[in-house]
BADRENVO-66995 format. One record per residue (C-alpha): z, y, x; residue in one letter; residue number from 0. Coordinates in Angstrom, 2 decimals, padded with zeros to 5 digits. Each point is the difference from the previous one (the first is absolute). Layout:
BEGIN
+---------+---------+---------+------+-----+
!      c3 !      c2 !      c1 ! rest !  nr !
+---------+---------+---------+------+-----+
!       Z !       Y !       X !    A ! NUM !
...
+---------+---------+---------+------+-----+
***
This chain:
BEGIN
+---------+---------+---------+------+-----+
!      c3 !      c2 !      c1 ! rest !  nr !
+---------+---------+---------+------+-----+
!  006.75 ! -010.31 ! -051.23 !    X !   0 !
! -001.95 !  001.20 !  003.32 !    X !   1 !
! -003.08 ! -000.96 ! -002.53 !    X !   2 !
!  000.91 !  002.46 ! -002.59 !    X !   3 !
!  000.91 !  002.81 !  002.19 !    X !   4 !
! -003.77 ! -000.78 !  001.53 !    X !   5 !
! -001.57 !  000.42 ! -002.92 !    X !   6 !
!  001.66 !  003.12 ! -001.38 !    X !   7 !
! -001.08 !  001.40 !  003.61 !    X !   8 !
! -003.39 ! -000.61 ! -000.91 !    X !   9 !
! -000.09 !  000.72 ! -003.22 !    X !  10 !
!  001.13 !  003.37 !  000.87 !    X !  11 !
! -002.57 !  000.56 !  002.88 !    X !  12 !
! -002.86 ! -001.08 ! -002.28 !    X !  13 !
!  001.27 !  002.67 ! -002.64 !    X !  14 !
!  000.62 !  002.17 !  001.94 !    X !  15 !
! -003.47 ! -000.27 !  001.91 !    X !  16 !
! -002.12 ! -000.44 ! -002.87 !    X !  17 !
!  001.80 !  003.26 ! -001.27 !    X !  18 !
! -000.91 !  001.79 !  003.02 !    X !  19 !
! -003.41 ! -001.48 ! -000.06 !    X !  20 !
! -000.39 !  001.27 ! -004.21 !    X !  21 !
!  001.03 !  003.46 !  001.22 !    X !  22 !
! -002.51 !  000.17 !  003.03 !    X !  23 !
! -002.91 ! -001.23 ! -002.26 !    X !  24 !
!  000.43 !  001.10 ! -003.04 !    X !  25 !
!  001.83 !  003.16 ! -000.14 !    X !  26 !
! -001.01 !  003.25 !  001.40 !    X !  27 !
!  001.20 !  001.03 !  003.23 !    X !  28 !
!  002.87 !  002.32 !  000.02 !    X !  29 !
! -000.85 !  004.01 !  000.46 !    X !  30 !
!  001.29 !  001.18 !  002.92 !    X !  31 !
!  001.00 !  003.42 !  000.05 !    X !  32 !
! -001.93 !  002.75 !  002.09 !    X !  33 !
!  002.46 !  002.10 !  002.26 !    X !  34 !
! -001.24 !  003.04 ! -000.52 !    X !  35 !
!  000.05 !  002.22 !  003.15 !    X !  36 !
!  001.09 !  003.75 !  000.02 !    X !  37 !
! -002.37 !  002.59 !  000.20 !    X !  38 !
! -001.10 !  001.50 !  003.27 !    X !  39 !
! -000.98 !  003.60 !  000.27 !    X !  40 !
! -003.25 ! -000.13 ! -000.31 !    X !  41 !
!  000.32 ! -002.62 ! -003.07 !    X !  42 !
!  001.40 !  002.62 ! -001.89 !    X !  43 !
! -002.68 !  002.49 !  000.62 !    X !  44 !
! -001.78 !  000.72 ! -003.32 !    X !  45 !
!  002.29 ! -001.25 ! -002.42 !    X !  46 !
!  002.17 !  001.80 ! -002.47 !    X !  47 !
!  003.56 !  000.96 !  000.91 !    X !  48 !
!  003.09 ! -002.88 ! -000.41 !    X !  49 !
!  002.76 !  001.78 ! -002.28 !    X !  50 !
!  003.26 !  000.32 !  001.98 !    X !  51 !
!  003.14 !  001.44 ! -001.27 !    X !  52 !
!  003.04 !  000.78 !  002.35 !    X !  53 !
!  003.01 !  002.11 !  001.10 !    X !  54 !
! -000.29 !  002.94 !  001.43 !    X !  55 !
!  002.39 !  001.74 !  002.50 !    X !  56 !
!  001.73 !  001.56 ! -003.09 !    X !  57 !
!  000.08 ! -003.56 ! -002.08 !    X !  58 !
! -002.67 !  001.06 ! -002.42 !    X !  59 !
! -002.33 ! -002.24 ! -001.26 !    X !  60 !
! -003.69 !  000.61 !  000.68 !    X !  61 !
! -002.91 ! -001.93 ! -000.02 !    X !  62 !
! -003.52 !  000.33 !  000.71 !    X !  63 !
! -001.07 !  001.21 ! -003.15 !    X !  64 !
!  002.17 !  003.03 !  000.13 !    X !  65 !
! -003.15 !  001.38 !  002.89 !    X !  66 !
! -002.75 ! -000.39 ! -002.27 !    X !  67 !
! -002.81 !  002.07 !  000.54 !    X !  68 !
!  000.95 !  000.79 !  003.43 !    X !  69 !
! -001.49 ! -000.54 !  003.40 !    X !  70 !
!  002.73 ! -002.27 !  001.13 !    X !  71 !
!  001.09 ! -000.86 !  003.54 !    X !  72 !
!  002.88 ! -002.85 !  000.36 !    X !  73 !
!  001.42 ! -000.03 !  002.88 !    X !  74 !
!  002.24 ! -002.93 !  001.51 !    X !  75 !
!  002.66 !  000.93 !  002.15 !    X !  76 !
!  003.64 ! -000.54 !  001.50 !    X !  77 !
!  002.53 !  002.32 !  001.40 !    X !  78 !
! -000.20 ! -002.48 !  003.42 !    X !  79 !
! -004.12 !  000.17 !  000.37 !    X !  80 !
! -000.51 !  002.69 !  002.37 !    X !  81 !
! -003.70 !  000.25 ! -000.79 !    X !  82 !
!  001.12 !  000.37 ! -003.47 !    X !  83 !
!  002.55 !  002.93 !  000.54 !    X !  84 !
! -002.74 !  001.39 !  002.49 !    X !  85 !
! -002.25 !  000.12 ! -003.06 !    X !  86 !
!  002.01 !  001.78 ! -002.65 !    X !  87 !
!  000.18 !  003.37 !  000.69 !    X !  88 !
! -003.88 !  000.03 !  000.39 !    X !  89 !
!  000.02 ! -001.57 ! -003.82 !    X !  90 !
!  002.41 !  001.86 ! -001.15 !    X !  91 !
! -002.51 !  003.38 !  001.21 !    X !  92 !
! -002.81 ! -001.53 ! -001.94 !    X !  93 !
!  001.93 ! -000.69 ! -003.14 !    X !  94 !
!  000.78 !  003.78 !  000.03 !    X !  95 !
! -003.59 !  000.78 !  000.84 !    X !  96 !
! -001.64 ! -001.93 ! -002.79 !    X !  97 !
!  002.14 ! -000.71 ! -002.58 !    X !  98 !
! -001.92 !  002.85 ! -002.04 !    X !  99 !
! -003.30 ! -001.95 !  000.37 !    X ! 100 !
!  001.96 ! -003.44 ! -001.83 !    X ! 101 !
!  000.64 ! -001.46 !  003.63 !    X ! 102 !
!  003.45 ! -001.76 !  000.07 !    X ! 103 !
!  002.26 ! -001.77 !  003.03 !    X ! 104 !
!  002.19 ! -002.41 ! -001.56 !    X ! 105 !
!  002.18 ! -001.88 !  002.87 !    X ! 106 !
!  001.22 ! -003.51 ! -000.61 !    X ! 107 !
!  003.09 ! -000.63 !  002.55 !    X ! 108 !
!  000.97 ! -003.87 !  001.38 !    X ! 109 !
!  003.70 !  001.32 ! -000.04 !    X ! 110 !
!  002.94 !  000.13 ! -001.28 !    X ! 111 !
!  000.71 !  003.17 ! -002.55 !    X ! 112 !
!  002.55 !  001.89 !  001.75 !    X ! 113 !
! -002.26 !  000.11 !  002.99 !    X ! 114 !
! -003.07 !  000.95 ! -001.18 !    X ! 115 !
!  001.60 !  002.97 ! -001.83 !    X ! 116 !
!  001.48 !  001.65 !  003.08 !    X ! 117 !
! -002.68 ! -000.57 !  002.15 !    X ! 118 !
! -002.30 !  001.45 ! -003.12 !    X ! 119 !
!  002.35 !  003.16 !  000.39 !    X ! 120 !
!  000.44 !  000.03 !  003.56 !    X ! 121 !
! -003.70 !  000.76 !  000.15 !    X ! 122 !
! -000.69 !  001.71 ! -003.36 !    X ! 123 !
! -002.53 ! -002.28 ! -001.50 !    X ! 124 !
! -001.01 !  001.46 ! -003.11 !    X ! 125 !
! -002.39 ! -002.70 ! -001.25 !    X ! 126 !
!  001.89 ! -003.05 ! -002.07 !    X ! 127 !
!  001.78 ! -002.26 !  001.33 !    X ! 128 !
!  000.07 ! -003.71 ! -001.22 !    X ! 129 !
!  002.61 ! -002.50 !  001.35 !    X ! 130 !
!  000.55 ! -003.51 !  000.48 !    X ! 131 !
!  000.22 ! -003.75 !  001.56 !    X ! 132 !
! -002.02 ! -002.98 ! -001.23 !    X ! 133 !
! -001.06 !  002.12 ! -002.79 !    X ! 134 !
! -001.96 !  002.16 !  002.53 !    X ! 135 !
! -000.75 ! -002.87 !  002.32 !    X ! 136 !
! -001.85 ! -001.97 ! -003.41 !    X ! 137 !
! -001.85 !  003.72 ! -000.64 !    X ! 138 !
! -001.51 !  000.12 !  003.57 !    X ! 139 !
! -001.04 ! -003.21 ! -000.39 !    X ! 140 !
! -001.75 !  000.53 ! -003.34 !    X ! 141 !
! -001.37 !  003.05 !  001.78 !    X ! 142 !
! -001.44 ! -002.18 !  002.97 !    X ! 143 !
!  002.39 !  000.32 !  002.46 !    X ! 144 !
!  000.78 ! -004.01 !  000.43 !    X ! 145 !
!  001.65 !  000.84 !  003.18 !    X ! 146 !
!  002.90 !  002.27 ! -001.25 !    X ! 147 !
! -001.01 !  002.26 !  003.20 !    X ! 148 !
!  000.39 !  003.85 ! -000.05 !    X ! 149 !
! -001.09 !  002.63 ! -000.36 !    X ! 150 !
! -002.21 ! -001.29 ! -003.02 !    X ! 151 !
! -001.99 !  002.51 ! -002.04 !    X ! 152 !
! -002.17 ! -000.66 ! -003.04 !    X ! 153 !
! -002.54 !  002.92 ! -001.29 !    X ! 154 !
! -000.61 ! -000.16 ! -003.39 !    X ! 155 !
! -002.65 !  001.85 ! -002.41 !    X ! 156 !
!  000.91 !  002.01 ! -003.34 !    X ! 157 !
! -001.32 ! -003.34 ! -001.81 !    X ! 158 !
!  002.50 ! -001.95 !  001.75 !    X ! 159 !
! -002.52 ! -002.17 !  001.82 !    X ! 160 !
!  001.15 ! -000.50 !  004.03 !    X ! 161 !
! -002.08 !  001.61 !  002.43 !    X ! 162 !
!  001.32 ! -000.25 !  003.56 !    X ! 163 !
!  002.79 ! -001.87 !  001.73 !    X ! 164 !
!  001.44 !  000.39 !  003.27 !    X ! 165 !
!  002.24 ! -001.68 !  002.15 !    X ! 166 !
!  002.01 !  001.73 !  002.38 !    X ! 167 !
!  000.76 !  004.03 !  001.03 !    X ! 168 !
! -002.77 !  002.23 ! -002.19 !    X ! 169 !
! -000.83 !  003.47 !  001.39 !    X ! 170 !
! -000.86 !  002.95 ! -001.91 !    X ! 171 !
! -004.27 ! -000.31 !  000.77 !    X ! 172 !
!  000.46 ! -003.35 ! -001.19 !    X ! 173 !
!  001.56 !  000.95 ! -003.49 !    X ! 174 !
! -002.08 !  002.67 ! -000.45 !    X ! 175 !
! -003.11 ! -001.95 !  000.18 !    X ! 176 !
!  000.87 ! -002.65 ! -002.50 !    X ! 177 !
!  001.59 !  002.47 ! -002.33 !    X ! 178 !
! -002.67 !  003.25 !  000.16 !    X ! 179 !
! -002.55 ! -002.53 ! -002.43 !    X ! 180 !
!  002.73 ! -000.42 ! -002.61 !    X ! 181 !
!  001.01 !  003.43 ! -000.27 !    X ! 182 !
+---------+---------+---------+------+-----+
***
């Protein structure tokens, strides 16, 4: 009986080995999937805007599409980034200045809804308003920002092709600059 049980054993391992050997030498090796990494800022210099739709403070739909034509500046934000409440005011100013010349500030908050909105009010940002969570956090990423740090703005042309990025507080010089070419 000890016999038997033997030679099943190694009947198996020979089948088994001989199947593994088949596979190594005669079929093709198995694809192995590419990770693809997100985009960094600079990455995304260049290339034609990612579509994005989200909430804004009011819950209305909007997307990227509904700023065609436009000199747009996203801006990533949060009610608890100082640098990004710091910034605001100075965007909101240049929103006002330029909207006649196609420039347009659209904010993109990491926060919840109810937040955003009075903190919107408290300071009387007249520029729009978009709202969200992970949906935001997957937009900055498709924007560049792989780190989910703010303030993150992206400057795009009235052919919706990305021309600047920038990570971290933005001052008015700085916009100005990048913008005055697009204008």
């Amino acid at each position: 009986m000890n016999r038997l049980v033997l030679l099943f054993l190694l009947a198996g391992l020979l089948g088994g080995g001989g199947g593994w050997l088949f596979n190594a030498l005669v079929l093709d090796e198995p694809e192995v999937p590419v990770v693809k990494q997100p985009p960094t800022p600079e990455s995304v210099l260049g290339l034609k805007r990612p579509d994005f739709t989200l909430g804004n403070v009011d819950g209305q739909r909007v997307s990227a599409a509904d700023f065609n034509g436009e000199v747009l500046l996203l801006n990533f934000w949060a009610t608890w980034c100082e640098p990004c409440r710091a910034e605001m005011p100075m965007l909101d100013q240049l929103h006002a200045e330029l909207s006649d010349q196609g420039f347009q500030v659209v904010g993109i908050a990491l926060d919840d809804v109810q937040q955003a909105r009075a903190f919107v009010e408290k300071l009387g940002i007249k520029y729009p308003v978009l709202v969200g969570m992970a949906d935001v956090m997957a937009t900055g990423r498709v924007y560049g920002n792989r780190s989910g740090f703010l303030p993150y703005s992206v400057l795009i042309d009235r052919s919706e092709i990305i021309r600047w990025t920038h990570l971290g507080e933005i001052s008015r010089s700085e916009v100005m600059e990048q913008v005055r070419p697009f204008l």
